[in-house]
N, C-alpha and C positions, 0 to 999 in steps of 0.2 A: 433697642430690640435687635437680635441677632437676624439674618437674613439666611435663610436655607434655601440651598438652592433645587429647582426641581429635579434636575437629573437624579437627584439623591432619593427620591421616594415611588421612580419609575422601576419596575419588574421589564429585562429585557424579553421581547415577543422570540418564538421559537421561528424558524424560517420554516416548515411547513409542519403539517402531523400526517398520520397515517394510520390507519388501521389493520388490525391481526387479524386475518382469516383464522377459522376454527382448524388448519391445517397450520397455522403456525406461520403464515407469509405475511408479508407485505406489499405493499406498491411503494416506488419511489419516487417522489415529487416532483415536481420537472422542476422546480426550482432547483431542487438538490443535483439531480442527474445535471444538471448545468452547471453549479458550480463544482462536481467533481469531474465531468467530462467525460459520463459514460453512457452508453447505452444499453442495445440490447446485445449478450454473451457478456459484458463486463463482469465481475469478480471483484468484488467488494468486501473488505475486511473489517470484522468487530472488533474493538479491541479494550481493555476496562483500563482505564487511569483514574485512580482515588476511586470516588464514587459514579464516576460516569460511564457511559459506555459509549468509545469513539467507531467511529463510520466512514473508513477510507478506503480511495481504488487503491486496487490490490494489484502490488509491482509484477510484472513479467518473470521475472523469474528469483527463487529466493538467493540467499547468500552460498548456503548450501548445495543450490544448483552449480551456481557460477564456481564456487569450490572443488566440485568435483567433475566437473567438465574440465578446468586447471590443471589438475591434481589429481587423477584417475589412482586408482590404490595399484596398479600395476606399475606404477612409478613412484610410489612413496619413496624411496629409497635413493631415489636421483630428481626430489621435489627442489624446484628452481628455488633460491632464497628472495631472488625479483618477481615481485608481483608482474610486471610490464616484460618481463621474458617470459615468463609462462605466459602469457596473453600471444607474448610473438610467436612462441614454440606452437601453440595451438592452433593457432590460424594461419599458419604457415601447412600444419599437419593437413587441415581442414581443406583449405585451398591448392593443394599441390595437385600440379597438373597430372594424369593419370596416362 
């Protein structure tokens, strides 16, 4: 007779739940707040992959930002083709003694 193993007929447990205010909020777990490493002001991102909806901190600034902070449209035209020259050009700008 074949031997099945138990892990095969175990449902993984969720790490915590929460409840919907009639306002559409949540609380978030300290479980969770700990394994993402936020607290209170944090900024948290939803995001759907297949059928799930993912739950992560949400980075400091987008790609978008940091692109046009680089790459201001009054310089399109003399756009560094080094990513790491325009970092230097910028913070050179940013930093210069006044």
């Amino acid at each position: 007779m074949p031997r099945i193993h138990y892990r095969g007929n175990v449902i993984a447990m969720a790490i915590a739940q929460s409840k919907v205010t009639a306002q559409g909020q949540i609380s978030v777990p300290a479980e969770v707040r700990k394994k993402l490493g936020v607290g209170p002001g944090s900024v948290l991102e939803w995001d759907e992959q297949d059928d799930q909806v993912v739950v992560r901190r949400a980075a400091r600034y987008t790609s978008q930002e940091v692109h046009d902070a680089l790459f201001p449209e009054e310089y399109a035209e003399k756009r560094p083709v080094d990513v790491k020259a325009g970092i230097r050009k910028y913070m050179r700008k940013r930093h210069a003694r006044r």
